[in-house]
C-alpha positions in Angstrom: 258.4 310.7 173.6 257.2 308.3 176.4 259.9 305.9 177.7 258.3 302.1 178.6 260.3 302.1 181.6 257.6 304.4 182.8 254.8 302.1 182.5 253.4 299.7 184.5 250.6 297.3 183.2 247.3 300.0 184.0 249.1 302.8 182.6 250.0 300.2 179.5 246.6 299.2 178.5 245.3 302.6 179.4 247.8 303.8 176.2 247.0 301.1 174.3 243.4 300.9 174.5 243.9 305.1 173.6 245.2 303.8 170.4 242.7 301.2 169.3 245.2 298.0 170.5 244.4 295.1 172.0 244.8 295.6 175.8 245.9 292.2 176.3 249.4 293.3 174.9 250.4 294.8 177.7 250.8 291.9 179.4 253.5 290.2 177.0 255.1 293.6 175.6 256.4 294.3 179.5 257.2 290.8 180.2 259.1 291.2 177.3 260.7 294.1 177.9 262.0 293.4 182.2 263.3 290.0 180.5 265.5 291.4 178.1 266.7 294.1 180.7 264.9 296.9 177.7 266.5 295.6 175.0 263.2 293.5 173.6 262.9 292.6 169.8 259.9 293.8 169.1 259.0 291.6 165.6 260.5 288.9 167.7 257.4 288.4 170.1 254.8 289.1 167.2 252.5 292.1 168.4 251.4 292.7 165.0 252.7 295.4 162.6 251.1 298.6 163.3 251.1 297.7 167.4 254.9 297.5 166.6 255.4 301.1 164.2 252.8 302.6 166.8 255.4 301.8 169.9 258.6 302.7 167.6 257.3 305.8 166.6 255.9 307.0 170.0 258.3 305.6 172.4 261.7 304.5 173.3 263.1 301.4 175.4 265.6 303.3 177.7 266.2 306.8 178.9 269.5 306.3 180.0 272.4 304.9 179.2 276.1 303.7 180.7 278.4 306.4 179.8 281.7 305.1 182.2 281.7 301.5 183.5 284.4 301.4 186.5 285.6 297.8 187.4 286.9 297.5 191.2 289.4 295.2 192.2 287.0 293.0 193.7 284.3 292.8 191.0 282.7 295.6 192.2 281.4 297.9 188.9 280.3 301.2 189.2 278.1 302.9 186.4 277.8 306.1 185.1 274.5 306.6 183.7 273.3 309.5 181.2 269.6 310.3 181.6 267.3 311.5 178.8 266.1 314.1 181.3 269.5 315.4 182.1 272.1 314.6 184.8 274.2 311.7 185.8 273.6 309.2 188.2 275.7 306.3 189.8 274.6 302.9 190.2 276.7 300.0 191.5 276.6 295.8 191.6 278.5 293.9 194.1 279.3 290.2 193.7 277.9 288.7 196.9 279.6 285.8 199.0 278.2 283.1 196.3 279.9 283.4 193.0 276.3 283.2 191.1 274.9 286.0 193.3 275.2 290.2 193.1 273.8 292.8 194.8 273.0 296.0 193.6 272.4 299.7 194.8 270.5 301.9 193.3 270.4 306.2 193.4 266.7 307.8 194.0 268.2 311.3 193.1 270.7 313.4 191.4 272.8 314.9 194.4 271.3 314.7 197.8 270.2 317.9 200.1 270.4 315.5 203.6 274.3 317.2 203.6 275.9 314.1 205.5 279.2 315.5 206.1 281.2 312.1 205.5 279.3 311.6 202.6 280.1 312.5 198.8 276.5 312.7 197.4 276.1 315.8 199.8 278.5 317.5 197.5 276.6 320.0 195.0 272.9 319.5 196.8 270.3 318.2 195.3 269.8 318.4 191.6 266.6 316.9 191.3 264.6 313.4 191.7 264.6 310.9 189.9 261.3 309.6 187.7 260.6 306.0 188.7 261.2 304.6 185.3 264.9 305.9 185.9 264.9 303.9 189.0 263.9 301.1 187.2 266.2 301.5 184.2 269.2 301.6 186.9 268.0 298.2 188.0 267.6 296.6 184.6 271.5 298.0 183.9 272.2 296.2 186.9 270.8 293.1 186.0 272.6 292.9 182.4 275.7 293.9 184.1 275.0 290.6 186.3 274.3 288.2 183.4 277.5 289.4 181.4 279.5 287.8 184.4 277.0 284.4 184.6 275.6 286.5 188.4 272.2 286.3 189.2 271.1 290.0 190.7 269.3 288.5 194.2 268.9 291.7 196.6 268.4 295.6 195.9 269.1 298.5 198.2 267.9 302.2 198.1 271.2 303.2 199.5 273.1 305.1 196.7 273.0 308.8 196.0 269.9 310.8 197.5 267.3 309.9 200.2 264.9 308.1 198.7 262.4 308.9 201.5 262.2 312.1 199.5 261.2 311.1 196.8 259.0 308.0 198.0 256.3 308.8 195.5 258.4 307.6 192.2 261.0 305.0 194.7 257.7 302.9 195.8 256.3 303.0 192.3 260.1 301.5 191.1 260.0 299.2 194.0 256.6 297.6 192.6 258.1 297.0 188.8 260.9 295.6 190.5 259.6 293.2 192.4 256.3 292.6 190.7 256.5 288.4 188.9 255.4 289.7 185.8 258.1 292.8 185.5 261.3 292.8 187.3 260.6 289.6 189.3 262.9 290.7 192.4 260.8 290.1 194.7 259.8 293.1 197.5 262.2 290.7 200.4 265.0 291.2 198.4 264.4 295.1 198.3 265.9 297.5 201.2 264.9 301.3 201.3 267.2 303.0 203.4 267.1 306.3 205.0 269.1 308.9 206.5 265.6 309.5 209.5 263.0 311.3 208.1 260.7 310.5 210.6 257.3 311.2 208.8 258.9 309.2 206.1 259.6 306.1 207.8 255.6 306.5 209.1 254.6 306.7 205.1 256.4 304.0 204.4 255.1 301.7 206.8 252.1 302.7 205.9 252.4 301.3 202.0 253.6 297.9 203.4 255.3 297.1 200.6 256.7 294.7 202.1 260.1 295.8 202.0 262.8 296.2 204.3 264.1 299.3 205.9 267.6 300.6 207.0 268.4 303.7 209.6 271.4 305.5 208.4 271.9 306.4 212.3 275.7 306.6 212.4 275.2 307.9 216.8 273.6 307.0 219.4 272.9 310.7 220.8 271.3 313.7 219.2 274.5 316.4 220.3 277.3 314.0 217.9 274.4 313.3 215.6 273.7 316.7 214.6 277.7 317.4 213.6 277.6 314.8 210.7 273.9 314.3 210.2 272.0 318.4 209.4 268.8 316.4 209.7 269.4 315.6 213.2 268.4 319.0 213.9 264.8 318.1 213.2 264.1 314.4 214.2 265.7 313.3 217.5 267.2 309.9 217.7 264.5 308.4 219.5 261.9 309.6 217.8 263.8 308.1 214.6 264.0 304.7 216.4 260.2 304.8 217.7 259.4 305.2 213.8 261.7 302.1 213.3 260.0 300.1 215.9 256.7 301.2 214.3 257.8 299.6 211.2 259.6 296.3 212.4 255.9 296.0 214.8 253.5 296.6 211.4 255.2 295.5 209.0 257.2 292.6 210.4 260.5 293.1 208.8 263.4 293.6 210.1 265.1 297.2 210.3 269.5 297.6 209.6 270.9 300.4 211.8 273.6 301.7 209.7 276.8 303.1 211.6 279.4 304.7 209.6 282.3 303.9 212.3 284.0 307.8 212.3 287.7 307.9 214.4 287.4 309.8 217.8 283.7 311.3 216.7 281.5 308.4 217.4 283.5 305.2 218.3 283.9 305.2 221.8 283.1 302.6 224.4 280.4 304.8 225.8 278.9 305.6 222.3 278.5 301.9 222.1 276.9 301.3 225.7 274.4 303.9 224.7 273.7 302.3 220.8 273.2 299.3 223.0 270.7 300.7 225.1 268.6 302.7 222.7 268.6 299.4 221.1 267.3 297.4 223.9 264.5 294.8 223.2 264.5 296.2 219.9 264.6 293.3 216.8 267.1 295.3 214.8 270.5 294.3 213.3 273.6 296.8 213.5 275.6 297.2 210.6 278.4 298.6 211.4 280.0 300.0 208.2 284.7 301.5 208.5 284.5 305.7 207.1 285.2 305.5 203.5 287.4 308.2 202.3 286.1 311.5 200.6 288.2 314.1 201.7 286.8 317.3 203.2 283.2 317.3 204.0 280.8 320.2 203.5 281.6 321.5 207.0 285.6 321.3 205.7 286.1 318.6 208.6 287.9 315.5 207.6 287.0 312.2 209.0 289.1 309.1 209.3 288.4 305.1 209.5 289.4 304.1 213.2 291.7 301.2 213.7 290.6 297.6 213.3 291.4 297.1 217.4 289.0 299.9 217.8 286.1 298.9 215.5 286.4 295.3 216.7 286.0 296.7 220.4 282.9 298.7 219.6 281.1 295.4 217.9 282.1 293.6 220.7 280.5 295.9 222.9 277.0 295.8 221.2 277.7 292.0 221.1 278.0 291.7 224.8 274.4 293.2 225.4 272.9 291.3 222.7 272.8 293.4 220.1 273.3 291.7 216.7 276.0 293.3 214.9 278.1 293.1 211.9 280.7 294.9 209.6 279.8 295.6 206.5 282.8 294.3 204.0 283.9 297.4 201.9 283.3 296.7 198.1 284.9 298.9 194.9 286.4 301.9 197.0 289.1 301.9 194.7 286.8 303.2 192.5 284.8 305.0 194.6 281.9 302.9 194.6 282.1 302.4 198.3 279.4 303.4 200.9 279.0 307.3 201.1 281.6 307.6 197.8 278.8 308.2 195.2 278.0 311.6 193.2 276.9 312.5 190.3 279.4 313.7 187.7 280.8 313.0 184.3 284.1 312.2 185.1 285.4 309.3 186.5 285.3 310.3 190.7 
């Protein structure tokens, strides 16, 4: 059974023209189908009878489908998706700061092997990657979840569970339905990719000039406190992790999110901010600071805790002082645990 989530429009007149059909279908069938978030009538928009039987009869709209919908306080939802292919996967939509915008976050794999230790995707390894039409399923979820509450989906990140660097293959193929006019319209601006460093990865990716933004799950400044809540520290150094950033902020000209998960009495000190600073220097690159989200033990048994507000605000202020633009990221749905580094795969509410 092949899934139309998994075609783009040369694959689509490649299958039809297989099957005697006119190729120009392919056009209107996946216009169709991104504009109806996979839920397009088929005798509706009048591809003749036996084009219609042919795609009933040899594939289906969606591979997935929401098995738990978790509402957060502050409008936050969380999905649980199940996936033809087997496994779980989380996906989340955040309203934004206007009340006609949300921003969603999409998974690239079932569990993740990266073993962040304040992070709950690390929990269980990786179970496998995800095929880009599942990608692109999450986001077309998303997007109906939006227009049941009159939002308009506007940005996409690459930040929920796995690293999609590792699986770049099936996450840039996603990325281009996404944001191509005549599928998911999104627009590559509004997509970010981030990652947790792999250097070679950040290389490939500037490489594809998708034209996409990139984020550096950093989270310290120096490779000794690194490599206690980051495994992959081990292999790619900090600054060899920020020359690839540069190289992709240079080529590409976008801009690249240094993401710092703000850890009490681990990597919040004055001096851990004068040296973020530094590495940082002359470098076009926005810090987003974003306060520990709870998890309990990590994979290490360590357990981490937010620091206080006087604390966080003194670090920002730090980087602010040496020109470093910087910013806390507001905490959405963690009463739900749809907050940063709160995602896993499961089939229970988590």
């Amino acid at each position: 059974m092949t899934f139309l989530s998994e075609f783009d429009s040369t694959s689509l007149r490649a299958w039809l023209a297989e099957r005697g059909f006119l190729v120009s279908h392919a056009h209107r069938l996946l216009r169709a189908y991104y504009e109806s978030n996979g839920a397009v009538d088929l005798d509706r928009i009048e591809l003749g009878k036996q084009f219609a039987a042919a795609l009933r009869n040899e594939t289906r709209m969606l591979q997935s489908g929401v098995i738990r919908r978790h509402a957060s306080a502050d409008k936050t939802i969380k999905l649980l998706l199940a996936l033809e292919n087997g496994g779980t996967v989380e996906t989340v939509v955040m309203p934004a700061y206007r009340p006609d915008r949300a921003a969603g976050c999409v998974s690239s794999q079932i569990g993740c092997a990266m073993g962040c230790d304040f992070c709950a995707s690390a929990r269980g390894g990786l179970v496998r990657n995800l095929t880009a039409g599942e990608i692109v399923e999450q986001f077309l979820h998303l997007r109906r979840e939006c227009e049941s509450q009159n939002r308009r989906l506007s940005s996409l990140v690459f930040m929920g569970m796995g690293e999609p660097l590792r699986n770049l293959d099936n996450v840039a193929t996603a990325i281009k339905r996404i944001a191509r006019p005549e599928m998911g319209n999104l627009g590559y601006r509004a997509i970010t990719v981030s990652t947790v460093g792999i250097v070679p990865g950040i290389d490939d990716l500037t490489g594809r000039n998708l034209g996409v933004q990139l984020a550096v799950s950093l989270h310290a400044p120096d490779d000794q406190t690194r490599a206690r809540i980051v495994p992959t520290a081990r292999r790619w150094k900090v600054a060899d992790i920020i020359a690839a950033a540069r190289r992709f902020a240079q080529e590409t000209d976008r801009y690249v999110t240094i993401e710092y998960c703000l850890l009490a009495g681990m990597n919040d000190s004055d001096e851990q901010a004068i040296a973020l600073a530094d590495l940082l220097d002359g470098f076009r690159a926005h810090v987003n600071l974003i306060p520990y989200n709870w998890i309990g033990a990590g994979l290490s048994g360590a357990t981490y805790a937010k620091p206080q507000a006087e604390r966080m605000d003194r670090f920002m202020q730090i980087l602010r002082d040496r020109r470093v633009v910087a910013h806390f990221r507001r905490t959405r749905g963690d009463d739900v645990s749809a907050a940063c580094g709160q995602l896993r795969h499961a089939t229970v509410a988590t």
